[in-house]
C-alpha positions as CSV (number, residue, x, y, z in Angstrom):
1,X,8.1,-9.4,-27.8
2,X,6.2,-7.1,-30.0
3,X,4.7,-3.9,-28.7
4,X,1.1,-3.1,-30.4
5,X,0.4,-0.1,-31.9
6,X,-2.2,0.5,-29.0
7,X,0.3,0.5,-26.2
8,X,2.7,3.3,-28.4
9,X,0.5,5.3,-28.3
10,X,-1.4,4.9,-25.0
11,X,1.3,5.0,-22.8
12,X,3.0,8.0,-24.4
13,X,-0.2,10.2,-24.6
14,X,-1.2,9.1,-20.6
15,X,2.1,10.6,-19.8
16,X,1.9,13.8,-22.1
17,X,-1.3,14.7,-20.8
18,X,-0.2,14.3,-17.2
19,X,2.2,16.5,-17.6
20,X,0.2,19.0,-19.2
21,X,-2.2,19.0,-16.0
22,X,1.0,19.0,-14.1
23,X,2.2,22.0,-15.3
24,X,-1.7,23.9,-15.0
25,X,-2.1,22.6,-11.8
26,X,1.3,23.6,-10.2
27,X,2.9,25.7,-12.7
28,X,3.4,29.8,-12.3
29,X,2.6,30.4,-15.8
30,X,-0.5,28.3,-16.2
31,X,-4.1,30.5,-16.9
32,X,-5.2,28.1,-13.5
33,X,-2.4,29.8,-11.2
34,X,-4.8,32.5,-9.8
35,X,-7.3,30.3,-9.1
36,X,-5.0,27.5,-7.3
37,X,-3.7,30.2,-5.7
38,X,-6.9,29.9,-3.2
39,X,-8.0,26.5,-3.7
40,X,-4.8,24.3,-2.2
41,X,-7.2,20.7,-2.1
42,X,-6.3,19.7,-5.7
43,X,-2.4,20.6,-5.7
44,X,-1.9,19.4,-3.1
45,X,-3.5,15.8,-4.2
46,X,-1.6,16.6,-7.1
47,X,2.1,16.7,-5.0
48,X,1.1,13.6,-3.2
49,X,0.7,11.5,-6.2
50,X,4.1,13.3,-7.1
51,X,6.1,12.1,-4.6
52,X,8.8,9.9,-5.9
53,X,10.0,12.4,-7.8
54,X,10.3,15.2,-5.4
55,X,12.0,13.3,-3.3
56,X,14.6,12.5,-5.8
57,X,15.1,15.6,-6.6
58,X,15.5,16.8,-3.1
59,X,17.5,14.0,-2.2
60,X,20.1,14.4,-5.3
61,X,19.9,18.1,-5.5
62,X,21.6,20.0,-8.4
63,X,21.2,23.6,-8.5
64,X,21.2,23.8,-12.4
65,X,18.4,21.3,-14.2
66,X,16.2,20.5,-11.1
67,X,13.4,21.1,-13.1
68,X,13.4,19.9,-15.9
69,X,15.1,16.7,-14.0
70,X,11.3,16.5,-12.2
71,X,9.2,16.7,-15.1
72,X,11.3,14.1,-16.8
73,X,11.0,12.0,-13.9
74,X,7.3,12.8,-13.4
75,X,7.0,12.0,-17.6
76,X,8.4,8.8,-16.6
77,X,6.7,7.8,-13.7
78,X,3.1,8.5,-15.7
79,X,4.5,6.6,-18.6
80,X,5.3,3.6,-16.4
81,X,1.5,3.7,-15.4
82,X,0.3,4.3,-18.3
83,X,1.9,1.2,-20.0
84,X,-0.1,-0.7,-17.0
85,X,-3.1,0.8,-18.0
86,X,-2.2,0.4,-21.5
87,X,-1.6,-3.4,-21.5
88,X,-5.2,-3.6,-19.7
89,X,-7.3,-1.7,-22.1
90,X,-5.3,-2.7,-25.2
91,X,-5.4,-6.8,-24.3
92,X,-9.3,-5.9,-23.7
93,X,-9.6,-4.3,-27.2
94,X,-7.4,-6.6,-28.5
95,X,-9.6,-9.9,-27.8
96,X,-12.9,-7.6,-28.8
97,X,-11.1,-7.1,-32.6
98,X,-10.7,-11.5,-32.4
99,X,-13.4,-12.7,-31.0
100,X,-16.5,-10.7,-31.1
101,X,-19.0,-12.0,-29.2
């Protein structure tokens, strides 16, 4: 099975940009922190569509690389979806480029 070109870099760039409003939206450092600080609605949203990962973290707790073990897991959870969304809107453009009509 051959992956297109499309779905490389979809997927990848769906999960990259995920975790970039992941770490605005919930991170300490981010210029959005003040501002989230008082307005809970969105993180919180944000945690709920997170939730697989937490609990895996919570659930196999190590002290050391929790962090980074949650953004890798919430990298891969929004590359999963993205590939989903990916082989939708590539298969789409993919029949546009052979059959124009």
């Amino acid at each position: 099975m051959v992956i297109s070109k499309c779905r490389t870099i979809l997927s990848p760039g769906i999960a990259l940009g995920a975790c970039f409003i992941n770490w605005l939206i919930m991170g300490e450092s981010s210029p959005l922190a003040d501002y989230f600080l008082y307005h809970v609605e969105i993180p919180n949203l944000w945690r709920v569509l997170h939730i697989l990962p937490y609990l895996f973290v919570v659930i196999f707790r190590t002290q050391i690389i929790e962090v980074a073990i949650y953004y890798f897991l919430v990298f891969l959870q929004w590359l999963l979806l993205g590939y989903v969304v990916a082989l939708l809107v590539c298969r789409r453009a993919e029949r546009l480029k052979v059959n124009p009509t």
